[in-house]
PQR file with spaces between the fields and no chain letter, atoms N, CA, C, O and H, PARSE charges and radii, in Angstrom:
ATOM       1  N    UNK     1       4.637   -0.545  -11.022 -0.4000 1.5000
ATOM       2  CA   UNK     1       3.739    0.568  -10.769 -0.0000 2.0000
ATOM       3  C    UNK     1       3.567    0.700   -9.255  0.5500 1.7000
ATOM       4  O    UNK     1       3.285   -0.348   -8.673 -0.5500 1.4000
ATOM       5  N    UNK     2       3.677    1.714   -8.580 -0.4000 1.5000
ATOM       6  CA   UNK     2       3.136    1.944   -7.406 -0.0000 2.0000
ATOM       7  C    UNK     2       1.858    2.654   -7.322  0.5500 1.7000
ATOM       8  O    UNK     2       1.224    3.228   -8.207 -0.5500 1.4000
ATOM       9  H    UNK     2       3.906    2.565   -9.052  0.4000 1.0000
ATOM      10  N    UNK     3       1.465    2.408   -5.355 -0.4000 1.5000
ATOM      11  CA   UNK     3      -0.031    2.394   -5.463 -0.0000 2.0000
ATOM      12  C    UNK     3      -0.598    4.182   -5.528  0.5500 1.7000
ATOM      13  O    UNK     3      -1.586    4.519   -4.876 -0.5500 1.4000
ATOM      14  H    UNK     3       1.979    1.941   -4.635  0.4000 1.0000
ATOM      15  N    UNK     4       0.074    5.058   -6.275 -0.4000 1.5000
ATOM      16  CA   UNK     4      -0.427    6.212   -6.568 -0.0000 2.0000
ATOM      17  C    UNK     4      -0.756    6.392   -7.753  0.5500 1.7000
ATOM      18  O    UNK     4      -1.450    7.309   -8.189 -0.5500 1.4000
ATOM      19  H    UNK     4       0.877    4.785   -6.805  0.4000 1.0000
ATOM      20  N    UNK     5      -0.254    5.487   -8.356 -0.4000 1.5000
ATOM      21  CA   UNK     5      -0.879    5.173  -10.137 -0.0000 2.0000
ATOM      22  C    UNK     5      -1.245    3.944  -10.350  0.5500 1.7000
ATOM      23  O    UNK     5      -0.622    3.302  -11.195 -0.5500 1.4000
ATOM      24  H    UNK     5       0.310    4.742   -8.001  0.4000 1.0000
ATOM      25  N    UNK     6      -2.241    3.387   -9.699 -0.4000 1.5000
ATOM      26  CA   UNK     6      -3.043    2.103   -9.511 -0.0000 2.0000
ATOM      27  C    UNK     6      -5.144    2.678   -9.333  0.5500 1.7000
ATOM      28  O    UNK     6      -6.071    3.334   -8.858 -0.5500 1.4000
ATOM      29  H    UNK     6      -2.748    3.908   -9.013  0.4000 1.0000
ATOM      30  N    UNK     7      -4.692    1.896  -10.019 -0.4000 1.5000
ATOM      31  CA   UNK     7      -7.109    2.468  -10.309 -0.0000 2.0000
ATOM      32  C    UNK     7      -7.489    2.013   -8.775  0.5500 1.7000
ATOM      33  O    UNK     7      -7.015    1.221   -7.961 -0.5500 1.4000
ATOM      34  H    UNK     7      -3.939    1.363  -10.404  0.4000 1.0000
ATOM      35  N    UNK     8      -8.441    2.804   -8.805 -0.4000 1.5000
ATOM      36  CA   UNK     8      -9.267    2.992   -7.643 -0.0000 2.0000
ATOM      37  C    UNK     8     -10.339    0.975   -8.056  0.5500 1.7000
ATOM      38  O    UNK     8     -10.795    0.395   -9.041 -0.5500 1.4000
ATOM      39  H    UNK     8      -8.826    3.448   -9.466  0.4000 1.0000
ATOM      40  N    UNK     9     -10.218    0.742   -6.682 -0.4000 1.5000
ATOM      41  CA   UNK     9     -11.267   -0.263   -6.931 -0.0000 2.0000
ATOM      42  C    UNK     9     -10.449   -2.208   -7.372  0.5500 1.7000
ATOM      43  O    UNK     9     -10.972   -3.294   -7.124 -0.5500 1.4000
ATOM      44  H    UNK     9      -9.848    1.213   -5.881  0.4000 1.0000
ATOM      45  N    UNK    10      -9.309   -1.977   -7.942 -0.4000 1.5000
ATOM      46  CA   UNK    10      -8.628   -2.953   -8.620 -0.0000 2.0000
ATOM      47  C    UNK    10      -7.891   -3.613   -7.622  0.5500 1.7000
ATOM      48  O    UNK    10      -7.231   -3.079   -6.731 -0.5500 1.4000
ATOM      49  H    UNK    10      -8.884   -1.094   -8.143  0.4000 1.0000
ATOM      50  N    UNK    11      -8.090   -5.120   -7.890 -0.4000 1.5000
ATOM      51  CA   UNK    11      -7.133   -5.783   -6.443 -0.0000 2.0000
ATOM      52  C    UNK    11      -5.565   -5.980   -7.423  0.5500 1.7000
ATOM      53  O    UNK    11      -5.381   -6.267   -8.606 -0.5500 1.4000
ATOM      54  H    UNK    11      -8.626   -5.554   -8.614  0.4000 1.0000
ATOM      55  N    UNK    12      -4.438   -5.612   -6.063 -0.4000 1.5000
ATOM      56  CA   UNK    12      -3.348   -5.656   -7.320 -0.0000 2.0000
ATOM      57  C    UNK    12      -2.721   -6.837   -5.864  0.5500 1.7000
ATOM      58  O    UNK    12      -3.186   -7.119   -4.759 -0.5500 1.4000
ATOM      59  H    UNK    12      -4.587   -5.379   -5.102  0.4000 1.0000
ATOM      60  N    UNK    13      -1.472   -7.249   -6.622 -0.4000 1.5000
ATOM      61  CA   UNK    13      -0.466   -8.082   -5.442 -0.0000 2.0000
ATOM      62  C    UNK    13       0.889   -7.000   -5.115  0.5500 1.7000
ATOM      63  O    UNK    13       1.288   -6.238   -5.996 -0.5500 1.4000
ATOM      64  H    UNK    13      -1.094   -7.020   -7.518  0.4000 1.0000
ATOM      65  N    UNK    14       1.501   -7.045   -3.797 -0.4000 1.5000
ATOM      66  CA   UNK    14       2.298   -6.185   -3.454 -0.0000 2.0000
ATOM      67  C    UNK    14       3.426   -6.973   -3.972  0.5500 1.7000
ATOM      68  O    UNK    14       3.446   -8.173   -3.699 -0.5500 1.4000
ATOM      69  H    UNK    14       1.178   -7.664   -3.082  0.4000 1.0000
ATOM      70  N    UNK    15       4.454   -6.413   -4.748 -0.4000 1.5000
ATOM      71  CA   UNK    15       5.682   -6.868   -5.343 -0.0000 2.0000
ATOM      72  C    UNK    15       6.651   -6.753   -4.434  0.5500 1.7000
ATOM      73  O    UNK    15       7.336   -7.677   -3.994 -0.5500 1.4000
ATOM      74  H    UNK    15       4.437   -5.438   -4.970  0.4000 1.0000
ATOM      75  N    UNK    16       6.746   -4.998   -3.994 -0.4000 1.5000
ATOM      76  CA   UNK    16       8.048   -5.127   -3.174 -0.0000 2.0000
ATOM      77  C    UNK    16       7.871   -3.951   -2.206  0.5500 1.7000
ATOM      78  O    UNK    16       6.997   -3.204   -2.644 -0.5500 1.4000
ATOM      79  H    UNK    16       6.190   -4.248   -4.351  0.4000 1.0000
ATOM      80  N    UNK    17       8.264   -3.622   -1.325 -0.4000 1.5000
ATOM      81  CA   UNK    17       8.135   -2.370   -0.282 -0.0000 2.0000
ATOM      82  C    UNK    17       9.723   -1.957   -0.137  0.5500 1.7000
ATOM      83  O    UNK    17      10.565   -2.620    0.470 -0.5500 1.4000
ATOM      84  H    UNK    17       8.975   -4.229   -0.969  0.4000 1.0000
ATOM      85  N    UNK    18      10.001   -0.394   -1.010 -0.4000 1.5000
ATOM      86  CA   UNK    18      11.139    0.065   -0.621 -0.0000 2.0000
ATOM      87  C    UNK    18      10.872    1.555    0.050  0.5500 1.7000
ATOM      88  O    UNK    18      10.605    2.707   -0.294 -0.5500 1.4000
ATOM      89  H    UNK    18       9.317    0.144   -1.503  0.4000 1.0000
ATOM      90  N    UNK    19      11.117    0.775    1.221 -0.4000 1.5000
ATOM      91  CA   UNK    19      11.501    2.281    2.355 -0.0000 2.0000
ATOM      92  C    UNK    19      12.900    1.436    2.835  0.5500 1.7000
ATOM      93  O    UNK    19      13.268    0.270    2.694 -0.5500 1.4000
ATOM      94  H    UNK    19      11.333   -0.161    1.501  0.4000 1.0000
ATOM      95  N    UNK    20      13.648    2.993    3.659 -0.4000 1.5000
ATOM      96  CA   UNK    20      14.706    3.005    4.124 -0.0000 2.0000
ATOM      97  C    UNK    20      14.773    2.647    5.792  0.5500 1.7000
ATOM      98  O    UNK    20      15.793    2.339    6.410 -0.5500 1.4000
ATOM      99  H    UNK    20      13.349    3.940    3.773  0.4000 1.0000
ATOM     100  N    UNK    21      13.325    2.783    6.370 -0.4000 1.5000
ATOM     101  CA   UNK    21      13.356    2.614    7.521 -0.0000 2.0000
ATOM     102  C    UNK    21      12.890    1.375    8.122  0.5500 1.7000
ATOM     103  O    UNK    21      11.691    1.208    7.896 -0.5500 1.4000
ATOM     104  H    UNK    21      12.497    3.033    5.869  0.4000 1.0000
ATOM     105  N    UNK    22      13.461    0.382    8.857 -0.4000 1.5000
ATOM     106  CA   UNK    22      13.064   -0.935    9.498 -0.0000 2.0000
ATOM     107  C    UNK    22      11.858   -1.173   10.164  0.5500 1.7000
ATOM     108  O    UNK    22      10.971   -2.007    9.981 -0.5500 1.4000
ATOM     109  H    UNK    22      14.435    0.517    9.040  0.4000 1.0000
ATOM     110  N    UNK    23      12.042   -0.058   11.164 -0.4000 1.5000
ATOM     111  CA   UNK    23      10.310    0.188   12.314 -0.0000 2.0000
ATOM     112  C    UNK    23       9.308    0.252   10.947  0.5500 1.7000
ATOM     113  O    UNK    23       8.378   -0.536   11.115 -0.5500 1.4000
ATOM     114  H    UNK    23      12.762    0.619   11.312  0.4000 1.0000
ATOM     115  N    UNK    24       9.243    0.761   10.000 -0.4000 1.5000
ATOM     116  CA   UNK    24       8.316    1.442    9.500 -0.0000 2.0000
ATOM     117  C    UNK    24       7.767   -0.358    8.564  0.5500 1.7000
ATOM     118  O    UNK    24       6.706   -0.927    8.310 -0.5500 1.4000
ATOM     119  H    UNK    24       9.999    1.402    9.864  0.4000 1.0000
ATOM     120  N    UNK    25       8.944   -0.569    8.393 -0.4000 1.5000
ATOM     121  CA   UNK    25       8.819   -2.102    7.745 -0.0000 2.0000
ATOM     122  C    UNK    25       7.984   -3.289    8.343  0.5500 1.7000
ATOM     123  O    UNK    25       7.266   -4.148    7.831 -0.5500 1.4000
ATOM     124  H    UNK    25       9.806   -0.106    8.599  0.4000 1.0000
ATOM     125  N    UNK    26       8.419   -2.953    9.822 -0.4000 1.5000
ATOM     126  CA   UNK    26       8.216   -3.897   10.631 -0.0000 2.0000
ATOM     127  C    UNK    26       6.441   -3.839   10.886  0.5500 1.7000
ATOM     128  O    UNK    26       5.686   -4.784   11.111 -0.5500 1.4000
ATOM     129  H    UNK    26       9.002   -2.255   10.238  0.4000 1.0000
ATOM     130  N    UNK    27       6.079   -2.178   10.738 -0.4000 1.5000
ATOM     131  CA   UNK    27       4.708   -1.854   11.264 -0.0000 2.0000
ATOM     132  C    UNK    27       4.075   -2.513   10.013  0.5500 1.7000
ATOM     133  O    UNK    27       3.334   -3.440   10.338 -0.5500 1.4000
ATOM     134  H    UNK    27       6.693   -1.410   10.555  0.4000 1.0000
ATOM     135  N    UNK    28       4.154   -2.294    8.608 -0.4000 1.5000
ATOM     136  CA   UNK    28       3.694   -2.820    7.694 -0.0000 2.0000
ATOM     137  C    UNK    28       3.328   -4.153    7.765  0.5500 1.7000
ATOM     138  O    UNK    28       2.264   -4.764    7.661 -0.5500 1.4000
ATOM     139  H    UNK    28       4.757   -1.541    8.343  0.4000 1.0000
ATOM     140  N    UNK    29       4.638   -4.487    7.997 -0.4000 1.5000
ATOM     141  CA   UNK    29       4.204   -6.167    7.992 -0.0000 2.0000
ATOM     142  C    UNK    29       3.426   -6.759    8.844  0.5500 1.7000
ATOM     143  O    UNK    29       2.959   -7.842    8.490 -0.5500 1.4000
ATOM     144  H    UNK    29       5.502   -3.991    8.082  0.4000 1.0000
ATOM     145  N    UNK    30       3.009   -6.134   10.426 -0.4000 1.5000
ATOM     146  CA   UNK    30       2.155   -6.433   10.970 -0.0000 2.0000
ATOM     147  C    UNK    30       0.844   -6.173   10.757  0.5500 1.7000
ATOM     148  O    UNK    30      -0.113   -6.414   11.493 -0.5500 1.4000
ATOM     149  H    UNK    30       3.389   -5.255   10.714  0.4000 1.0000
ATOM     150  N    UNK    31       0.888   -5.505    9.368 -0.4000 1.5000
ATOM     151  CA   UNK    31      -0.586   -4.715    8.996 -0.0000 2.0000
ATOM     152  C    UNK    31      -1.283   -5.748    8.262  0.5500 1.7000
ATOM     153  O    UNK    31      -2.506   -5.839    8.161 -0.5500 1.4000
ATOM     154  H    UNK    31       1.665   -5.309    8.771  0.4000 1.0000
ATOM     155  N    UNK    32      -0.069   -6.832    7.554 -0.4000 1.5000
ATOM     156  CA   UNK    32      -0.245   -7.480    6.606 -0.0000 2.0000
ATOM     157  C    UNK    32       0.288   -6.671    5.204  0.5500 1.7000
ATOM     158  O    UNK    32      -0.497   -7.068    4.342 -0.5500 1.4000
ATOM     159  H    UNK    32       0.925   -6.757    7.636  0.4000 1.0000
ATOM     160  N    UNK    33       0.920   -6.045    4.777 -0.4000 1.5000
ATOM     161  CA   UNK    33       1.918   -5.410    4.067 -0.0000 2.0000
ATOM     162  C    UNK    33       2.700   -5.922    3.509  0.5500 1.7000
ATOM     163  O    UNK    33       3.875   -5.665    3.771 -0.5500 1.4000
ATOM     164  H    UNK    33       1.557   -5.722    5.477  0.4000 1.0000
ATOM     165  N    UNK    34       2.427   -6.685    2.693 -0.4000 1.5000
ATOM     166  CA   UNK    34       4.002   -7.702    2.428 -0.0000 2.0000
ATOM     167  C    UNK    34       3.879   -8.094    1.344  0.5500 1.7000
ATOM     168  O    UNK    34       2.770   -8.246    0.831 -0.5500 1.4000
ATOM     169  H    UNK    34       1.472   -6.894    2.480  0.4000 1.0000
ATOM     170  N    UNK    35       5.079   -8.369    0.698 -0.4000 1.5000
ATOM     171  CA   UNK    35       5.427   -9.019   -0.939 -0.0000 2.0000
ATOM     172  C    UNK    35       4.139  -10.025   -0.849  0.5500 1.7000
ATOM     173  O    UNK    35       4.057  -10.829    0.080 -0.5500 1.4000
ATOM     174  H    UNK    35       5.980   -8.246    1.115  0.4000 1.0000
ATOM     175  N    UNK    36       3.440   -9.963   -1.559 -0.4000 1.5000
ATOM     176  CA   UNK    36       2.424  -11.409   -1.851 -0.0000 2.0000
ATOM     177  C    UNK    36       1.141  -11.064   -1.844  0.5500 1.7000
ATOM     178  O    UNK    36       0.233  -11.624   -2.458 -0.5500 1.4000
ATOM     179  H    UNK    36       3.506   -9.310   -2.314  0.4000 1.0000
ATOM     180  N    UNK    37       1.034   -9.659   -0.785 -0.4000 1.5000
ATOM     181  CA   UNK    37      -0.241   -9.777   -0.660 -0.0000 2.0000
ATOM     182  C    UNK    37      -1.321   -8.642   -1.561  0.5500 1.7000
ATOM     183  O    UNK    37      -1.221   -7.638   -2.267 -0.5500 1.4000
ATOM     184  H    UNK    37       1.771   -9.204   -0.286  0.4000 1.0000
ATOM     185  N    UNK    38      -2.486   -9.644   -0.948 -0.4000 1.5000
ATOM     186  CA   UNK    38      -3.370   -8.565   -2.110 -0.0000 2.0000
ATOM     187  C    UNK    38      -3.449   -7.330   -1.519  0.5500 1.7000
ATOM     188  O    UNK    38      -3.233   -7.270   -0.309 -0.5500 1.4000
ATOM     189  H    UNK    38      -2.567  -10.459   -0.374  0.4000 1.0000
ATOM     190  N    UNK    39      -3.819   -5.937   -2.371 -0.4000 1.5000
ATOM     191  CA   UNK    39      -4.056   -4.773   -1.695 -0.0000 2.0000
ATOM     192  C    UNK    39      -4.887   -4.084   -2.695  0.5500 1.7000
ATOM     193  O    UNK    39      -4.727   -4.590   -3.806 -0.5500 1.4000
ATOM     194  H    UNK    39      -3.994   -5.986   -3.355  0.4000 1.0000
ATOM     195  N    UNK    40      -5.750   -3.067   -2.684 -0.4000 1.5000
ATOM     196  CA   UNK    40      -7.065   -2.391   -3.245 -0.0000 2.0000
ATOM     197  C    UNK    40      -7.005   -0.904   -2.556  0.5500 1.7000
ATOM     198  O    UNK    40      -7.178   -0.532   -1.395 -0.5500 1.4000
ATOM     199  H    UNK    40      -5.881   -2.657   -1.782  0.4000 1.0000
ATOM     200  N    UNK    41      -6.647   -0.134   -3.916 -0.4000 1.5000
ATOM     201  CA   UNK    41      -6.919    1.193   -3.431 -0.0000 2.0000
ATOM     202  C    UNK    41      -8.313    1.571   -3.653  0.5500 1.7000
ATOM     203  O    UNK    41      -8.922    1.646   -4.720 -0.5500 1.4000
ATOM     204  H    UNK    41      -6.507   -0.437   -4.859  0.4000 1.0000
ATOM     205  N    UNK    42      -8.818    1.855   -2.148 -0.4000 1.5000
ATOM     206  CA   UNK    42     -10.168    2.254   -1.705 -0.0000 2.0000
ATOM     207  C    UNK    42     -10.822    3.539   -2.365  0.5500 1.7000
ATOM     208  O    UNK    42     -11.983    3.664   -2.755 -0.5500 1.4000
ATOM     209  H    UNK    42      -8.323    1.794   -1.281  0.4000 1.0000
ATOM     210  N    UNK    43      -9.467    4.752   -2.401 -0.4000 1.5000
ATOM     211  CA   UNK    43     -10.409    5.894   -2.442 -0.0000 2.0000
ATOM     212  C    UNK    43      -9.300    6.761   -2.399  0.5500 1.7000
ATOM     213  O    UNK    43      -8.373    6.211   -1.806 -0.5500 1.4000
ATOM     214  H    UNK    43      -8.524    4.650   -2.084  0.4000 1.0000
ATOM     215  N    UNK    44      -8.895    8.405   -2.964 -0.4000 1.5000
ATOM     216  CA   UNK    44      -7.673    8.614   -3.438 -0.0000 2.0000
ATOM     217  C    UNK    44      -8.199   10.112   -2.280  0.5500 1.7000
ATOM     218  O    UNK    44      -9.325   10.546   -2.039 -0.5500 1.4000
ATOM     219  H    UNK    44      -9.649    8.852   -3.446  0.4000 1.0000
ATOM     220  N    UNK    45      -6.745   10.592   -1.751 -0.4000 1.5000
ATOM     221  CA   UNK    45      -7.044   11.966   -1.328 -0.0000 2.0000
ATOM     222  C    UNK    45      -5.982   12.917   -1.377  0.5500 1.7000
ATOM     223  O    UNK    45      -4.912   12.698   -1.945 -0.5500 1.4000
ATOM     224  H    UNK    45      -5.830   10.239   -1.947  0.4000 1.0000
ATOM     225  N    UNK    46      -6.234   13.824   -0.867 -0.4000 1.5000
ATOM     226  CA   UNK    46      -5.179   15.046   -1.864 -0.0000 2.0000
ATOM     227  C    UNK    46      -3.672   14.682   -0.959  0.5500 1.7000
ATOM     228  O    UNK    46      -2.526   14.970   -1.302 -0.5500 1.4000
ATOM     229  H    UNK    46      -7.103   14.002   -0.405  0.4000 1.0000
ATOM     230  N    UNK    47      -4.146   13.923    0.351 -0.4000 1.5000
ATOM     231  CA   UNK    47      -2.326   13.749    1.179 -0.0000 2.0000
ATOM     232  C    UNK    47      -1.868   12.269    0.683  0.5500 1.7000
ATOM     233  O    UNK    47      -0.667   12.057    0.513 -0.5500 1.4000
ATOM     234  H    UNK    47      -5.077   13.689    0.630  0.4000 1.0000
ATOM     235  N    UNK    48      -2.776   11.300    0.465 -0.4000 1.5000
ATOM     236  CA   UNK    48      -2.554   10.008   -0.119 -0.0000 2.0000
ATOM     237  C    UNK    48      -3.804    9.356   -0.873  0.5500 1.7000
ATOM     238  O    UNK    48      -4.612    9.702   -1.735 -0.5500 1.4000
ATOM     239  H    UNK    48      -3.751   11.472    0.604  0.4000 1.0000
ATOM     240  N    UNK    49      -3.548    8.283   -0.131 -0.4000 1.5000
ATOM     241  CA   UNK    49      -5.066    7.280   -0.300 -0.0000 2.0000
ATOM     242  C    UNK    49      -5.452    6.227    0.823  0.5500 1.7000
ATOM     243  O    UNK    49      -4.661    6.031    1.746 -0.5500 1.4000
ATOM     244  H    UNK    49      -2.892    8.001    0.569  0.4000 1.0000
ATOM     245  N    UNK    50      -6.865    5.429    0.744 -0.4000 1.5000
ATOM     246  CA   UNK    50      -6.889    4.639    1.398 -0.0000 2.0000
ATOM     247  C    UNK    50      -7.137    3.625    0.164  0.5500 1.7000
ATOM     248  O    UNK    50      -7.597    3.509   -0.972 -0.5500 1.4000
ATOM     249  H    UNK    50      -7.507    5.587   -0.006  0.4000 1.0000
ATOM     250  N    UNK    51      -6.133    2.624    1.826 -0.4000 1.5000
ATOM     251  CA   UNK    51      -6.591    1.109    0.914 -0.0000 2.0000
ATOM     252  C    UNK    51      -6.860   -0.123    2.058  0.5500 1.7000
ATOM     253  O    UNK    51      -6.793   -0.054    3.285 -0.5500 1.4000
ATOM     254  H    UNK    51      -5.760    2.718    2.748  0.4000 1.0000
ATOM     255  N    UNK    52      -7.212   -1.347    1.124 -0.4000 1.5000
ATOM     256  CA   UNK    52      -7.396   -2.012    2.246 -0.0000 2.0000
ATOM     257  C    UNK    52      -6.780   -3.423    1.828  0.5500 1.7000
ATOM     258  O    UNK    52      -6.832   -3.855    0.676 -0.5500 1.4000
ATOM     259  H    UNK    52      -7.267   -1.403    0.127  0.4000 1.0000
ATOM     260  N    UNK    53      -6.114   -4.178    3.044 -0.4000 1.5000
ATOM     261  CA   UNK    53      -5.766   -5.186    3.138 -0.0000 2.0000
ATOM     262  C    UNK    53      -6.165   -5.946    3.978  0.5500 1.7000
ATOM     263  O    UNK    53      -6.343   -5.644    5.158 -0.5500 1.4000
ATOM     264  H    UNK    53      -6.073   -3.828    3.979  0.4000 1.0000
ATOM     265  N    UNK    54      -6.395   -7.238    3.383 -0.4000 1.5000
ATOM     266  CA   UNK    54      -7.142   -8.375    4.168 -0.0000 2.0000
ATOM     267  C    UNK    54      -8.627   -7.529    4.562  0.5500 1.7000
ATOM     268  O    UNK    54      -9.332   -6.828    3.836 -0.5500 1.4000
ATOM     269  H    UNK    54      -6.251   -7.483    2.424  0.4000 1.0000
ATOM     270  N    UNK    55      -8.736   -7.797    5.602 -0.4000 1.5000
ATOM     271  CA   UNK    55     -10.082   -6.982    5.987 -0.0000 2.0000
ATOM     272  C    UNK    55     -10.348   -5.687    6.388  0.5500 1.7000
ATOM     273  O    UNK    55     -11.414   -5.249    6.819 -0.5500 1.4000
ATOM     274  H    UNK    55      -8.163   -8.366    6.192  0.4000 1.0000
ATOM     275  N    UNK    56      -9.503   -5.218    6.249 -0.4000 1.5000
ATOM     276  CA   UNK    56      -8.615   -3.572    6.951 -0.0000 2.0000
ATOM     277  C    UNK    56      -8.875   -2.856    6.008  0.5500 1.7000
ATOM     278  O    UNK    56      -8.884   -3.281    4.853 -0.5500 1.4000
ATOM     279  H    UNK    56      -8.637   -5.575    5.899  0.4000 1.0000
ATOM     280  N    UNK    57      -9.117   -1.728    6.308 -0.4000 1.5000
ATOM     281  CA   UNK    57      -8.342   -0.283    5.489 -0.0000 2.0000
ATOM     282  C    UNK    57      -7.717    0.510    6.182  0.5500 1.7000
ATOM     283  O    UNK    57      -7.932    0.591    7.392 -0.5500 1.4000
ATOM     284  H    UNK    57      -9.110   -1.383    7.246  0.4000 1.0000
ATOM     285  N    UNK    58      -6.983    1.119    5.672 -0.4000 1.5000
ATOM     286  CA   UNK    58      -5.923    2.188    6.409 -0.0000 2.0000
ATOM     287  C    UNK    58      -5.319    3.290    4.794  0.5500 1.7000
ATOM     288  O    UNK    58      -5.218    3.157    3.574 -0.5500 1.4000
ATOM     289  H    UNK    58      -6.808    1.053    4.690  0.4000 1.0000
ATOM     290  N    UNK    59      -4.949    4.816    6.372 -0.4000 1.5000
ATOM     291  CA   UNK    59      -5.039    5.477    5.129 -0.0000 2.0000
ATOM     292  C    UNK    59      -3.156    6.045    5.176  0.5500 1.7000
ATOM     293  O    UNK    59      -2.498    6.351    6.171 -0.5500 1.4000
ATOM     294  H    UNK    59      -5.031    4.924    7.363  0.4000 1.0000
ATOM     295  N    UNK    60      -2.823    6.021    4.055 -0.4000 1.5000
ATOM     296  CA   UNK    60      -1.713    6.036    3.529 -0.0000 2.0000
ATOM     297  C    UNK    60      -1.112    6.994    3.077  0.5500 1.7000
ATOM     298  O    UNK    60      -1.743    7.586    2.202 -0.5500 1.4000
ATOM     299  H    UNK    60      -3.357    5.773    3.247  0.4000 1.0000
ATOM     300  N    UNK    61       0.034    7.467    3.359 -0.4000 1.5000
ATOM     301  CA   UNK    61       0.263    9.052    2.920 -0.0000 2.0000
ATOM     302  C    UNK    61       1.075    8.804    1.273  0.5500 1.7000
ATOM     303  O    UNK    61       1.652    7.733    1.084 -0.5500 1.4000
ATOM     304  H    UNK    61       0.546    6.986    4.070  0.4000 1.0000
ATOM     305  N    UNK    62       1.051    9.724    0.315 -0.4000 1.5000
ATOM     306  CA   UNK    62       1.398    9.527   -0.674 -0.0000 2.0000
ATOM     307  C    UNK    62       2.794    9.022   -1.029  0.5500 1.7000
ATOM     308  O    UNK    62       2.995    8.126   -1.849 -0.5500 1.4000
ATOM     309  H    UNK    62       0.582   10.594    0.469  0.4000 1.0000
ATOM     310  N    UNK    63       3.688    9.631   -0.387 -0.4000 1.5000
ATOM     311  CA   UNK    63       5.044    8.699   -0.090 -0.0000 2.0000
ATOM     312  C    UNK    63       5.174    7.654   -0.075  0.5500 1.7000
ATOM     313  O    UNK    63       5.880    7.083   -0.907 -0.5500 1.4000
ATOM     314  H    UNK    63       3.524   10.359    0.278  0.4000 1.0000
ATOM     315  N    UNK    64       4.312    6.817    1.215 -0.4000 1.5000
ATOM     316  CA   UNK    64       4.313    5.730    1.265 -0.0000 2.0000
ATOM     317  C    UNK    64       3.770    4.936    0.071  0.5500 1.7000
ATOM     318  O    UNK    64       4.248    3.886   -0.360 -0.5500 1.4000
ATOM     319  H    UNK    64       3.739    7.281    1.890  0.4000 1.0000
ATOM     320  N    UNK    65       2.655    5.622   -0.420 -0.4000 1.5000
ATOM     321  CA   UNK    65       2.399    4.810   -1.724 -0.0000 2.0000
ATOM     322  C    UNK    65       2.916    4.428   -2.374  0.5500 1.7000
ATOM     323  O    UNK    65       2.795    3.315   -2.888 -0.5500 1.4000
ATOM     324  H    UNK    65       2.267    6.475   -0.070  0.4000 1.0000
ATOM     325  N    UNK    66       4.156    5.748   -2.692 -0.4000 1.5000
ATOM     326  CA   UNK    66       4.929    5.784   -3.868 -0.0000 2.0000
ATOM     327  C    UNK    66       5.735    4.408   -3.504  0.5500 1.7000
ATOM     328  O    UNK    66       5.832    3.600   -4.427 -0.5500 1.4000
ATOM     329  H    UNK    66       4.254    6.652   -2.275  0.4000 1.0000
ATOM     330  N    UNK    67       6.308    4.074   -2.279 -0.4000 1.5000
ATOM     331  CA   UNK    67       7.146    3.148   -1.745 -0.0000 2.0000
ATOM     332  C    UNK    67       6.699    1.859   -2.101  0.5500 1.7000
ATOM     333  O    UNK    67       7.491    0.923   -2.001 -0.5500 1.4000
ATOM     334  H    UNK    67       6.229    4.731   -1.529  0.4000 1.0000
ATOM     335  N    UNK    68       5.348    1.636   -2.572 -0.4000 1.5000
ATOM     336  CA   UNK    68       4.515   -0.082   -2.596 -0.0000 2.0000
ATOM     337  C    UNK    68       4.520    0.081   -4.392  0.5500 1.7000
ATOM     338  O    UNK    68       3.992    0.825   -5.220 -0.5500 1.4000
ATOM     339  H    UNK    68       4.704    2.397   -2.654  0.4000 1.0000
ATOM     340  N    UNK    69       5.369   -0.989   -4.392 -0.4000 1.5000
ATOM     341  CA   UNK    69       5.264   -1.249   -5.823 -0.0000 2.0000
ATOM     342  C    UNK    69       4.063   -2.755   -6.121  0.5500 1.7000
ATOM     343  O    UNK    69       4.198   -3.898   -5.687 -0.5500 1.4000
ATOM     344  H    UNK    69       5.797   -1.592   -3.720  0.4000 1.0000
ATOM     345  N    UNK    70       3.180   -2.315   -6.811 -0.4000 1.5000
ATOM     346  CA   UNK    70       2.096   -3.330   -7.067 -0.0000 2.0000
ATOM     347  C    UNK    70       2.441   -4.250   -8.428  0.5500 1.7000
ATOM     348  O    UNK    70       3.543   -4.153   -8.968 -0.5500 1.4000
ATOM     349  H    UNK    70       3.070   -1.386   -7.164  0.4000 1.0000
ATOM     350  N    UNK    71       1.347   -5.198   -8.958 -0.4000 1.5000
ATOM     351  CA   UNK    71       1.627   -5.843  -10.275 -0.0000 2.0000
ATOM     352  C    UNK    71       0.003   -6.097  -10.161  0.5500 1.7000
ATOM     353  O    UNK    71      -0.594   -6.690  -11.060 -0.5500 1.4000
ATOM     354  H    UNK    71       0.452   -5.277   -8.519  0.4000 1.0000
């Protein structure tokens, strides 16, 4: 499931991140973005959503969502 069909509020673990682009990989992972970790969609909006990791939130365009496959 990715995080555009994931409940608002629910902590899920990130399975896998498929994008095509490296930079974009690289920014993630410095976000804390990564296979393992926990992530919680905050709050849903008509271009994406926010969510938050570790102590963070950040807001996410729907694409990218589609790209984070959760469990």
């Amino acid at each position: 499931m990715d995080l555009n069909n994931a409940q608002l509020g629910k902590e899920y673990v990130i399975q896998n991140i498929e994008t095509d682009d490296e930079e974009l990989d690289t920014f993630l992972f410095s976000l804390g973005c990564y296979s393992g970790e926990k992530i919680t969609v905050v709050s849903r909006r008509k271009s994406g959503c926010v969510v938050a990791i570790k102590d963070a939130r950040y807001s996410i365009d729907a694409q990218l969502a589609a790209a984070i496959t959760v469990k």
